[in-house]
N, CA, C and O atoms as CSV, one atom per row, in Angstrom:
chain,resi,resn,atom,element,x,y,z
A,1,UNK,N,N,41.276,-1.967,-30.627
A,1,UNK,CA,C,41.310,-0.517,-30.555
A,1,UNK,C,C,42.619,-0.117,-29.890
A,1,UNK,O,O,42.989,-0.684,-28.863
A,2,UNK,N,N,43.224,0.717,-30.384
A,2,UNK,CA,C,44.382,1.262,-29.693
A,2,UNK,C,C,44.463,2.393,-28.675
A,2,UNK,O,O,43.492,3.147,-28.617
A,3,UNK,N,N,45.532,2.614,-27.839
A,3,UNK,CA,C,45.144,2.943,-26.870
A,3,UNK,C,C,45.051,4.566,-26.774
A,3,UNK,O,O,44.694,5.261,-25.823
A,4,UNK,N,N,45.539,4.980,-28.222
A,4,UNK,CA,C,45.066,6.331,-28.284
A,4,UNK,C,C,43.317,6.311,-28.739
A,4,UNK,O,O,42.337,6.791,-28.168
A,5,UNK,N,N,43.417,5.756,-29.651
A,5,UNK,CA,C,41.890,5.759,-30.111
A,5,UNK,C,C,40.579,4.871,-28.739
A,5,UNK,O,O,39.367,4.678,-28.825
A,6,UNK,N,N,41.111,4.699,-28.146
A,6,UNK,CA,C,40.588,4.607,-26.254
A,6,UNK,C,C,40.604,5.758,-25.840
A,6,UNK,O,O,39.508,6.297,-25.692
A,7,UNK,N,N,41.530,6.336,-25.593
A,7,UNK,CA,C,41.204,7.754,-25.197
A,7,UNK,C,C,40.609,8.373,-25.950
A,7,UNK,O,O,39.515,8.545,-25.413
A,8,UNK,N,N,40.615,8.898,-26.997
A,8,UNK,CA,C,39.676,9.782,-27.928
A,8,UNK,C,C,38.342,9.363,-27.683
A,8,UNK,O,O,37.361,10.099,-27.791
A,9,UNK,N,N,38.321,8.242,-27.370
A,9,UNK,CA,C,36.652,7.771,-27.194
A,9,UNK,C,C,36.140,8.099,-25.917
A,9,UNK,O,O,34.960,8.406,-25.751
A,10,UNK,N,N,37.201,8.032,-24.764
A,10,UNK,CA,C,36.458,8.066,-23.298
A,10,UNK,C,C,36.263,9.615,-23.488
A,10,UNK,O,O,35.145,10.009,-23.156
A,11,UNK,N,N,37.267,10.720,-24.030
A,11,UNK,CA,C,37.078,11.608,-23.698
A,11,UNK,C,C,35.821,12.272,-24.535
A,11,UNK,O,O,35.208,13.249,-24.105
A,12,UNK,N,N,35.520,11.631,-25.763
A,12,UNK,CA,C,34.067,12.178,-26.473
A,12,UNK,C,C,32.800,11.664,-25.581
A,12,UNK,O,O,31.661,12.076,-25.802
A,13,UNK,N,N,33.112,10.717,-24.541
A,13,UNK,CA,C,32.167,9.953,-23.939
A,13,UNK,C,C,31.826,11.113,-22.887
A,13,UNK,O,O,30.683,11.538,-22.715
A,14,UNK,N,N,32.999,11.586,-22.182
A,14,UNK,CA,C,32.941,12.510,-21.300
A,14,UNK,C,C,32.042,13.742,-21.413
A,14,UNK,O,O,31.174,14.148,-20.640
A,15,UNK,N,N,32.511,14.263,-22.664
A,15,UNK,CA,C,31.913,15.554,-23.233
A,15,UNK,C,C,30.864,15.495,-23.845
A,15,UNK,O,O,30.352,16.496,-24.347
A,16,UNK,N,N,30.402,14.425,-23.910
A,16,UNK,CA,C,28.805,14.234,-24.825
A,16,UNK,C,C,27.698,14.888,-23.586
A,16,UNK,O,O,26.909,15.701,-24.068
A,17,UNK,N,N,27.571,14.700,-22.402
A,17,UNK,CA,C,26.502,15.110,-21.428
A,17,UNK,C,C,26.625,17.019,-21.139
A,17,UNK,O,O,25.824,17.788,-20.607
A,18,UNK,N,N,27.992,17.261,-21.761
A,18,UNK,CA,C,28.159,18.506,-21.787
A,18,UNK,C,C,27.902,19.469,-22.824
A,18,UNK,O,O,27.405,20.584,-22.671
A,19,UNK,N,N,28.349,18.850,-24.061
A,19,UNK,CA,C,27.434,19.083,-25.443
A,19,UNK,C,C,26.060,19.383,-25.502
A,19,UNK,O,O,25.418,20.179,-26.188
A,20,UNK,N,N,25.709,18.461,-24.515
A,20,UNK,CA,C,24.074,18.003,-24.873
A,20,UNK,C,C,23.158,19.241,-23.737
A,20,UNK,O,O,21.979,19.551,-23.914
A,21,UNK,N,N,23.838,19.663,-22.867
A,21,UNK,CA,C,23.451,20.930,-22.131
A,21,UNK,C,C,22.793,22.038,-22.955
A,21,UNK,O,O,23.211,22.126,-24.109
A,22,UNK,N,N,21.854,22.889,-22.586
A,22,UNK,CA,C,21.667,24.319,-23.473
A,22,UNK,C,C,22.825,24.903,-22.482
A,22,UNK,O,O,23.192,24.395,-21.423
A,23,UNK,N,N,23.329,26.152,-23.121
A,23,UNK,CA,C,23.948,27.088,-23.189
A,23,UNK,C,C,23.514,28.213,-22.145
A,23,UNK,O,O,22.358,28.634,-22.142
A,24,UNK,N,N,24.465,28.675,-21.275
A,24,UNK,CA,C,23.881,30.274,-21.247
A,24,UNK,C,C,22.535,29.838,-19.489
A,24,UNK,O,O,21.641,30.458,-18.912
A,25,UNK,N,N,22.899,29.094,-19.403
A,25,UNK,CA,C,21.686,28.529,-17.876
A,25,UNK,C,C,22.049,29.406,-16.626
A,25,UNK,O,O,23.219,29.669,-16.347
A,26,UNK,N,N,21.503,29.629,-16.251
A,26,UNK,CA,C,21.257,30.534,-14.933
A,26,UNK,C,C,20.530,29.988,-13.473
A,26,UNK,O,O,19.925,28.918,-13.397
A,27,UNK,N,N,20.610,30.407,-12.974
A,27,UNK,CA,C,19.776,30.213,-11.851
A,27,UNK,C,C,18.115,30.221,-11.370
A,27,UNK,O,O,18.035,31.395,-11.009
A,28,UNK,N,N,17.570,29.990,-11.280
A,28,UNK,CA,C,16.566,30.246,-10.966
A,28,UNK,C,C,15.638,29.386,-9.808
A,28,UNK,O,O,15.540,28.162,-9.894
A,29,UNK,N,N,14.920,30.221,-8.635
A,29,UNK,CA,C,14.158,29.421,-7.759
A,29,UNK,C,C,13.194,28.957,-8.115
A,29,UNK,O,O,12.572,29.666,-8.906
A,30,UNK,N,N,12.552,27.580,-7.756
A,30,UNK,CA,C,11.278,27.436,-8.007
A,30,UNK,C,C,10.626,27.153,-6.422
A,30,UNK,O,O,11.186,26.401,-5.623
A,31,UNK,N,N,9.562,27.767,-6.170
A,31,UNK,CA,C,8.922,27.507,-4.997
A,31,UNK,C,C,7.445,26.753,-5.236
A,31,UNK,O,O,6.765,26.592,-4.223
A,32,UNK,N,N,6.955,26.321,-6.403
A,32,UNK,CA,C,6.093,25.334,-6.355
A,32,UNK,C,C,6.127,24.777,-7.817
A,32,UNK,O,O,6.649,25.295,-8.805
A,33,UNK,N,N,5.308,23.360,-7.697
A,33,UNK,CA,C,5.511,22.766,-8.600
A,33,UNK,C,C,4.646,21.980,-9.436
A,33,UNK,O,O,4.844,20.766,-9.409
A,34,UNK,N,N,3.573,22.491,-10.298
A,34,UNK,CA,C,1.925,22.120,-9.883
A,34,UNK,C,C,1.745,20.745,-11.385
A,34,UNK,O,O,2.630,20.075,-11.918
A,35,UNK,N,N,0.336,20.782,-11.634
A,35,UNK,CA,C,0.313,20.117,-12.114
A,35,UNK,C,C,-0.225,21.210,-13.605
A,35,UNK,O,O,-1.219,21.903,-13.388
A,36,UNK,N,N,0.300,21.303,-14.746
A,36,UNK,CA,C,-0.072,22.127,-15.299
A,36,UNK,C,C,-1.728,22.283,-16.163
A,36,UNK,O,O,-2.073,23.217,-16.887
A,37,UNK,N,N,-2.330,21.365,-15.888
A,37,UNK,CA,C,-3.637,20.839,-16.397
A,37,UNK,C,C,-4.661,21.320,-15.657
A,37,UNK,O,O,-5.774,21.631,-16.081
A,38,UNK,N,N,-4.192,21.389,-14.332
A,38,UNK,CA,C,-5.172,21.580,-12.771
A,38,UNK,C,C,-4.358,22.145,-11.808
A,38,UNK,O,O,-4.147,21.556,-10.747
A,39,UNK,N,N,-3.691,23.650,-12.164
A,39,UNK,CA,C,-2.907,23.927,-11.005
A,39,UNK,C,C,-3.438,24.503,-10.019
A,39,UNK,O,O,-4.136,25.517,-10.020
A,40,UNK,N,N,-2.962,23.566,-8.771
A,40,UNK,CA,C,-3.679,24.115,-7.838
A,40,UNK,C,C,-3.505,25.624,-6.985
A,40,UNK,O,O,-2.488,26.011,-6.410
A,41,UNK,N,N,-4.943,26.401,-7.106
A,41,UNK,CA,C,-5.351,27.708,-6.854
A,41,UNK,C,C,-4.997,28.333,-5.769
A,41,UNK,O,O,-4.596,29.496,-5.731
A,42,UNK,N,N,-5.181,27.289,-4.462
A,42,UNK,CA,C,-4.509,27.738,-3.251
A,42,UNK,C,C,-3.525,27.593,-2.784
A,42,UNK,O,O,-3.357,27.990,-1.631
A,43,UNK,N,N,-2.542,27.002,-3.457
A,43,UNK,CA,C,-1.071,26.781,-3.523
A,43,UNK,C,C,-0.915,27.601,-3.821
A,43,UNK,O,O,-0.659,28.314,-2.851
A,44,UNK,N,N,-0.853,28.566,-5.435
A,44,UNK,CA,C,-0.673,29.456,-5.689
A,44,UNK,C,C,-0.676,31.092,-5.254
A,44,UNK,O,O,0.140,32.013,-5.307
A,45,UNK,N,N,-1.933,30.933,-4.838
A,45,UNK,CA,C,-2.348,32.584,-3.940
A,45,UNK,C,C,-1.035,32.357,-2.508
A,45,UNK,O,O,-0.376,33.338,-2.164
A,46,UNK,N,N,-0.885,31.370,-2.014
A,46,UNK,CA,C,0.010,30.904,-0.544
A,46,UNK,C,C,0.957,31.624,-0.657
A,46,UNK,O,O,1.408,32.600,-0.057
A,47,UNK,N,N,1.381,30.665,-2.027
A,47,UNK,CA,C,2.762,30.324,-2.336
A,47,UNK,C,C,3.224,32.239,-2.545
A,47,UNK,O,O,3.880,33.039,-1.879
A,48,UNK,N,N,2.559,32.286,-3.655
A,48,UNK,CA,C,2.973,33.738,-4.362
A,48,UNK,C,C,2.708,34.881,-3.241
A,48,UNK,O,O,3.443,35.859,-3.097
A,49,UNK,N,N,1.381,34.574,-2.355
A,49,UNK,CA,C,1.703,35.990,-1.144
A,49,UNK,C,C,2.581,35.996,-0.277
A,49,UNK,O,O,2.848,37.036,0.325
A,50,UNK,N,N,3.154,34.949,-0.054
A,50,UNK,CA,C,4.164,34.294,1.171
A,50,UNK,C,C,5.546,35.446,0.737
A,50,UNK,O,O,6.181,36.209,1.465
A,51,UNK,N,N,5.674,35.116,-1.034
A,51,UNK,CA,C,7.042,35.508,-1.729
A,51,UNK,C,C,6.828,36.916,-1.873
A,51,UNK,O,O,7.923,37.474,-1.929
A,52,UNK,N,N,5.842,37.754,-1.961
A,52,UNK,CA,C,5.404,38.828,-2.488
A,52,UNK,C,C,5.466,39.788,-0.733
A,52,UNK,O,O,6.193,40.781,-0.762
A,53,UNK,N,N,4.936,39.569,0.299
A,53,UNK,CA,C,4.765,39.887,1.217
A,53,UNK,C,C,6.569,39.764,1.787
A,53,UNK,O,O,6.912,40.718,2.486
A,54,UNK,N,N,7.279,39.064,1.618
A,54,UNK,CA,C,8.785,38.351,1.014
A,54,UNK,C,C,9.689,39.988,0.852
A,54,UNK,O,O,10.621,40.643,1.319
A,55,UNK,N,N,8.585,40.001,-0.186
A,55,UNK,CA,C,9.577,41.103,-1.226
A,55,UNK,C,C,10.291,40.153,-2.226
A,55,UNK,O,O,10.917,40.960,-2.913
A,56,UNK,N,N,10.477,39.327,-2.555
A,56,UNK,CA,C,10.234,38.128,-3.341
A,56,UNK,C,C,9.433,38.405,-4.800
A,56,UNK,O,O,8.492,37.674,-5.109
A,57,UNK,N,N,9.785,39.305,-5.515
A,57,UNK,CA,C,8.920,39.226,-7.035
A,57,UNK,C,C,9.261,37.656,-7.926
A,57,UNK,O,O,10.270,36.954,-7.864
A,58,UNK,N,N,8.268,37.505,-8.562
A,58,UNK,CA,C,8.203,35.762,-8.561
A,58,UNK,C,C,6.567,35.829,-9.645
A,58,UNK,O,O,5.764,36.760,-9.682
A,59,UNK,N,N,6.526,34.928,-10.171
A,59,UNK,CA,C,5.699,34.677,-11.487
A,59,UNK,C,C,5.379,33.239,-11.238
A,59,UNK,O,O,5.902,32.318,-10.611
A,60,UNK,N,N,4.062,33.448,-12.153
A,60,UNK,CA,C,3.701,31.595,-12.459
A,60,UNK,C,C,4.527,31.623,-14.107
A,60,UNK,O,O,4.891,32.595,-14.770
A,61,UNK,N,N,4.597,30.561,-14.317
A,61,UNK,CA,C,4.632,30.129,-15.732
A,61,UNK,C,C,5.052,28.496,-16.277
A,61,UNK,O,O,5.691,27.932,-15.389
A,62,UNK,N,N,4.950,28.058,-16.889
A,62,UNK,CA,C,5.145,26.735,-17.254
A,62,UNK,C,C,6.775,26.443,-17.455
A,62,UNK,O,O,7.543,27.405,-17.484
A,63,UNK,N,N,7.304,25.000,-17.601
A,63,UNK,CA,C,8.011,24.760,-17.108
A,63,UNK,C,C,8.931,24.888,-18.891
A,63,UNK,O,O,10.049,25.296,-19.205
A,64,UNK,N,N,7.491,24.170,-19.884
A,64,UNK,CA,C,8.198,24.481,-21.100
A,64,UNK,C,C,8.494,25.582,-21.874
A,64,UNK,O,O,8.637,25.663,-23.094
A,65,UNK,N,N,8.570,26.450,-20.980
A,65,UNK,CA,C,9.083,27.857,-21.106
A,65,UNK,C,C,10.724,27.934,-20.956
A,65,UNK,O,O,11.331,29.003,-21.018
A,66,UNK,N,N,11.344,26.691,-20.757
A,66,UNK,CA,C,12.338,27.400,-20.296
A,66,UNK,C,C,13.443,26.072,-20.235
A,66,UNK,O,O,13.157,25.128,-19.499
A,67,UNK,N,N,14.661,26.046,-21.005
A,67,UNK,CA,C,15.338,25.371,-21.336
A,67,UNK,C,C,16.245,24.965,-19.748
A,67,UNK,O,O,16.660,25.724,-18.872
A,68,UNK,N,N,16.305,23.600,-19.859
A,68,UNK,CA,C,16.852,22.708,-18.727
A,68,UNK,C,C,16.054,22.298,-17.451
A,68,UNK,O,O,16.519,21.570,-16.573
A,69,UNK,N,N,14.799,22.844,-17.441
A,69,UNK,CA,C,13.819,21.868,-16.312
A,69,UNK,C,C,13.195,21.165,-17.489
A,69,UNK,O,O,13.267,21.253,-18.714
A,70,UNK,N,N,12.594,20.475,-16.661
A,70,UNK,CA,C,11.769,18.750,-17.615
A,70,UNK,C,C,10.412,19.615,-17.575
A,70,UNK,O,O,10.073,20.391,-16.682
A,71,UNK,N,N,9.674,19.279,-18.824
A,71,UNK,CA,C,8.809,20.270,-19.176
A,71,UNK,C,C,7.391,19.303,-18.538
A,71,UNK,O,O,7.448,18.161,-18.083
A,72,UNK,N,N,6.211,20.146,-18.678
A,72,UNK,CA,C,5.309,19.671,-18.411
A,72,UNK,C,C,4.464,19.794,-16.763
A,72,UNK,O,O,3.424,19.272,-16.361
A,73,UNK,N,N,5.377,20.653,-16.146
A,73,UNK,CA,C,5.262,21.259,-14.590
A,73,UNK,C,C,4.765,22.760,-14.802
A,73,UNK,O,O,5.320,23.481,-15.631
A,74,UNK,N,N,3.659,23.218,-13.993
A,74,UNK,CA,C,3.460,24.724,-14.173
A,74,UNK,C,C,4.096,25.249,-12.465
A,74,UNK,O,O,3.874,24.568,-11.463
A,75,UNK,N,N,4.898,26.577,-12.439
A,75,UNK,CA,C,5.711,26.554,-11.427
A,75,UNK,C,C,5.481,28.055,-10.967
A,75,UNK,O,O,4.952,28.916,-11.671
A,76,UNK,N,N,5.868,28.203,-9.927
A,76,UNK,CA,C,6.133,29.986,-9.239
A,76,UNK,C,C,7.333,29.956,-9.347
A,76,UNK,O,O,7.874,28.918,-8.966
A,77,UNK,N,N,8.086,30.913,-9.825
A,77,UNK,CA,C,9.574,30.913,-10.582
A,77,UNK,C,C,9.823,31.967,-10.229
A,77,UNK,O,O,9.019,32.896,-10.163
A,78,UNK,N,N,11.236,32.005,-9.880
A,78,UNK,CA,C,12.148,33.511,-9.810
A,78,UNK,C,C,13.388,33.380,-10.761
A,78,UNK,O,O,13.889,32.297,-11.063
A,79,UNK,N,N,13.748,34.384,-11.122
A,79,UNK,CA,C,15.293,34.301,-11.633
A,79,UNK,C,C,14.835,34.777,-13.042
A,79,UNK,O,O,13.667,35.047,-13.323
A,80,UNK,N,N,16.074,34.860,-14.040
A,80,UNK,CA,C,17.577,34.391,-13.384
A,80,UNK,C,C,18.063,35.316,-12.771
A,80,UNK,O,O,18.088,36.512,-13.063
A,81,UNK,N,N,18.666,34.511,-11.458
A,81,UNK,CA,C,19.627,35.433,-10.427
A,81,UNK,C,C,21.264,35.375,-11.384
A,81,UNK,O,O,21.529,34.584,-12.290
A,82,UNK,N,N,21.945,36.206,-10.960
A,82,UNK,CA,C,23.644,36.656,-11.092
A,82,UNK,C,C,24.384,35.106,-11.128
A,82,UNK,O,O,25.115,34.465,-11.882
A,83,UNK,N,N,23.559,34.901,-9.530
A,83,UNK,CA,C,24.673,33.818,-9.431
A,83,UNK,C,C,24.017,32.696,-8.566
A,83,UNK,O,O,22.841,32.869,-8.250
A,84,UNK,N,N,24.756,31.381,-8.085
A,84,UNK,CA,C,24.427,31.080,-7.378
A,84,UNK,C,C,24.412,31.061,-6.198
A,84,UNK,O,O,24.004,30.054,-5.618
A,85,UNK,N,N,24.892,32.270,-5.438
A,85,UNK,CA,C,24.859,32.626,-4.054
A,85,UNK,C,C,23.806,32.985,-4.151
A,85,UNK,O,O,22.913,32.294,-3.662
A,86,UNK,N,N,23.438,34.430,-4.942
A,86,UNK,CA,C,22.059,35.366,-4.917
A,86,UNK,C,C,20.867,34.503,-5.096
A,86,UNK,O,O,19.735,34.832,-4.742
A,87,UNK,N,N,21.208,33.273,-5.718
A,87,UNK,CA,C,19.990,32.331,-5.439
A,87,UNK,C,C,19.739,31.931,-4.161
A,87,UNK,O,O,18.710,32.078,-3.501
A,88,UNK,N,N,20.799,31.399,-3.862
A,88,UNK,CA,C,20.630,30.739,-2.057
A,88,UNK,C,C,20.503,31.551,-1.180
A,88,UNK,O,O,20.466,31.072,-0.046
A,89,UNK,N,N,20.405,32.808,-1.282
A,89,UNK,CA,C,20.466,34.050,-0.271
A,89,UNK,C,C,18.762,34.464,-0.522
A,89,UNK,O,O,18.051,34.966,0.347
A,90,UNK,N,N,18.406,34.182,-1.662
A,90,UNK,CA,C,16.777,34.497,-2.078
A,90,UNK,C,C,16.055,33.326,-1.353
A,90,UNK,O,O,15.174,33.520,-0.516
A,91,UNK,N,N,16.597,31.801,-1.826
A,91,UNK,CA,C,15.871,31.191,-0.559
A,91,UNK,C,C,15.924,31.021,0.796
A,91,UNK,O,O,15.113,30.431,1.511
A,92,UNK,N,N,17.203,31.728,1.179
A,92,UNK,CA,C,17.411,31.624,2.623
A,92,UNK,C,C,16.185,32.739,3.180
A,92,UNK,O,O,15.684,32.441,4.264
A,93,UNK,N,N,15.746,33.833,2.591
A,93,UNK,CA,C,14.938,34.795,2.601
A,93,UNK,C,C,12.987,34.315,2.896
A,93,UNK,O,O,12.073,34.854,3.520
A,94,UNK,N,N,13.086,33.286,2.212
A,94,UNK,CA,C,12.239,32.773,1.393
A,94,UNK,C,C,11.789,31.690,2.523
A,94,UNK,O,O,10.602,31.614,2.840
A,95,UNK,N,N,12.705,30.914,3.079
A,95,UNK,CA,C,12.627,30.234,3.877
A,95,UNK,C,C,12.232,30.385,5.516
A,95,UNK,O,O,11.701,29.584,6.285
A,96,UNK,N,N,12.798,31.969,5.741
A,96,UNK,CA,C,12.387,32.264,6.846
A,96,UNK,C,C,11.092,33.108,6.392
A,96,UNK,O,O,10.925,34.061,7.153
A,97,UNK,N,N,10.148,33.032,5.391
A,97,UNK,CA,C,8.907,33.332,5.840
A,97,UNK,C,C,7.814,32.310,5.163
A,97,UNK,O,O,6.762,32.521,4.560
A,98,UNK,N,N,8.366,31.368,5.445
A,98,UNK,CA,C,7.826,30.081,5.612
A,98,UNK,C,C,7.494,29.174,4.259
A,98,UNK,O,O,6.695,28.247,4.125
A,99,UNK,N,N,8.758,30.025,2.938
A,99,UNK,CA,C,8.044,28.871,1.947
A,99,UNK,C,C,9.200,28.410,1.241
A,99,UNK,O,O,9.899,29.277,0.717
A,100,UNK,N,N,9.534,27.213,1.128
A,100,UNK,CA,C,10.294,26.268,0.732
A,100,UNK,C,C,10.940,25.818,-0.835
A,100,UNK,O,O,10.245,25.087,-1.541
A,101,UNK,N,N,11.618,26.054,-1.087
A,101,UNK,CA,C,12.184,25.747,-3.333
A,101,UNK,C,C,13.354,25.338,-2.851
A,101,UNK,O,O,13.814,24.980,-1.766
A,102,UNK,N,N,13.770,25.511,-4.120
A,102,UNK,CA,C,15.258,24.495,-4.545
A,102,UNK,C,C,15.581,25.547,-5.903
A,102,UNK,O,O,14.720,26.319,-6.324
A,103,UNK,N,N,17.184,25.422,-6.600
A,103,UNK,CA,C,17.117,26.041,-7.621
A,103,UNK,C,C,17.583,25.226,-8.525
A,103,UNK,O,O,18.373,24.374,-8.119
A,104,UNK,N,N,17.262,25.248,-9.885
A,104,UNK,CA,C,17.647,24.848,-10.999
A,104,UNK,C,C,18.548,25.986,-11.775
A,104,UNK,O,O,18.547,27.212,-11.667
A,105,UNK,N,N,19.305,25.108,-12.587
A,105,UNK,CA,C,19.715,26.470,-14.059
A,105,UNK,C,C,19.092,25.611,-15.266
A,105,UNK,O,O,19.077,24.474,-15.738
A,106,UNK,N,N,18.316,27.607,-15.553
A,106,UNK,CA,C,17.520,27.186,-17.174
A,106,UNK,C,C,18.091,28.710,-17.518
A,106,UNK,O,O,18.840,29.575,-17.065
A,107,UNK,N,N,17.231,28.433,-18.615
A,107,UNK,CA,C,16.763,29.962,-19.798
A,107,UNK,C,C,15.690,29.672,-19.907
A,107,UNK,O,O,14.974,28.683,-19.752
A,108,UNK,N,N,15.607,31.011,-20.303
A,108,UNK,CA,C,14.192,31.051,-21.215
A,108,UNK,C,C,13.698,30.600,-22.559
A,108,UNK,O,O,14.247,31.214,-23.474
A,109,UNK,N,N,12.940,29.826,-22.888
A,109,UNK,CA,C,13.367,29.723,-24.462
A,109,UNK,C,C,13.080,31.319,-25.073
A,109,UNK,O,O,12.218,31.989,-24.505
A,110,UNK,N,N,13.715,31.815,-26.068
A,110,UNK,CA,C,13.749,32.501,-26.827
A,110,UNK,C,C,11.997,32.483,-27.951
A,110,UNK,O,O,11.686,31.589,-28.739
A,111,UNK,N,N,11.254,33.630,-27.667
A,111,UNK,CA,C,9.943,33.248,-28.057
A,111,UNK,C,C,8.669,32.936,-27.420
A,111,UNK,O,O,7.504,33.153,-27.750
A,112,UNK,N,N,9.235,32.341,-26.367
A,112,UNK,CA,C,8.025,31.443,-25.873
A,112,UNK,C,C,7.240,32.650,-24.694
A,112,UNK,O,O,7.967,33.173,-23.850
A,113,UNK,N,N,5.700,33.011,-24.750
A,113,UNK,CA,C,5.277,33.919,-23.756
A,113,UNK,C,C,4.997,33.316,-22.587
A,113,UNK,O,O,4.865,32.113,-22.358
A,114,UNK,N,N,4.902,34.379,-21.756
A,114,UNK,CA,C,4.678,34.022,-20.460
A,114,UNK,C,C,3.344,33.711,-19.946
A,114,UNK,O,O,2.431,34.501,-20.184
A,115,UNK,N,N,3.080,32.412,-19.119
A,115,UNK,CA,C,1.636,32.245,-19.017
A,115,UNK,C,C,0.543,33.315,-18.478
A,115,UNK,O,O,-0.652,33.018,-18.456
């Protein structure tokens, strides 16, 4: 192989995990992370009055709702925020009244309703 056609390859190698991304991802918190078969009830009421009492507006819905989390999780979800400050500023919020997430970037799929 020559050493241009080496490069052409590392750099398609490079860009393949970027290709393979959806488009258009945003921010979003998740503050729980259930099991979607048996989600648990008092997690939920906690979780969601904790965020709501917050000022925190926030939803359940499944995970295969929504392009770039791994599907198969039913979740309390916020977003999409602007950016990723306004995310970390929602859990810094979030955190001082005692409930704990992380953020991902997804979408929504296009179609899919809300649980």
């Amino acid at each position: 192989m020559s050493a241009r056609a080496a490069l052409v390859a590392v750099g398609l190698a490079l860009a393949m995990p970027a290709l393979a991304q959806p488009r258009d991802l945003r921010p979003h918190n998740i503050y729980a992370s259930l099991d979607p078969d048996r989600p648990d009830q008092a997690t939920l009421r906690r979780v969601q009055g904790a965020l709501t009492r917050c000022g925190i507006r926030n939803e359940q819905d499944s995970s295969v709702a929504y392009e770039g989390l791994r599907p198969g999780i039913y979740l309390v979800i916020t977003g999409p925020h602007r950016s990723a400050e306004v995310a970390a500023a929602e859990l810094a919020r979030a955190r001082a009244c005692g409930i704990e997430g992380y953020t991902r970037m997804a979408r929504r799929r296009p179609g899919v309703l809300e649980d």
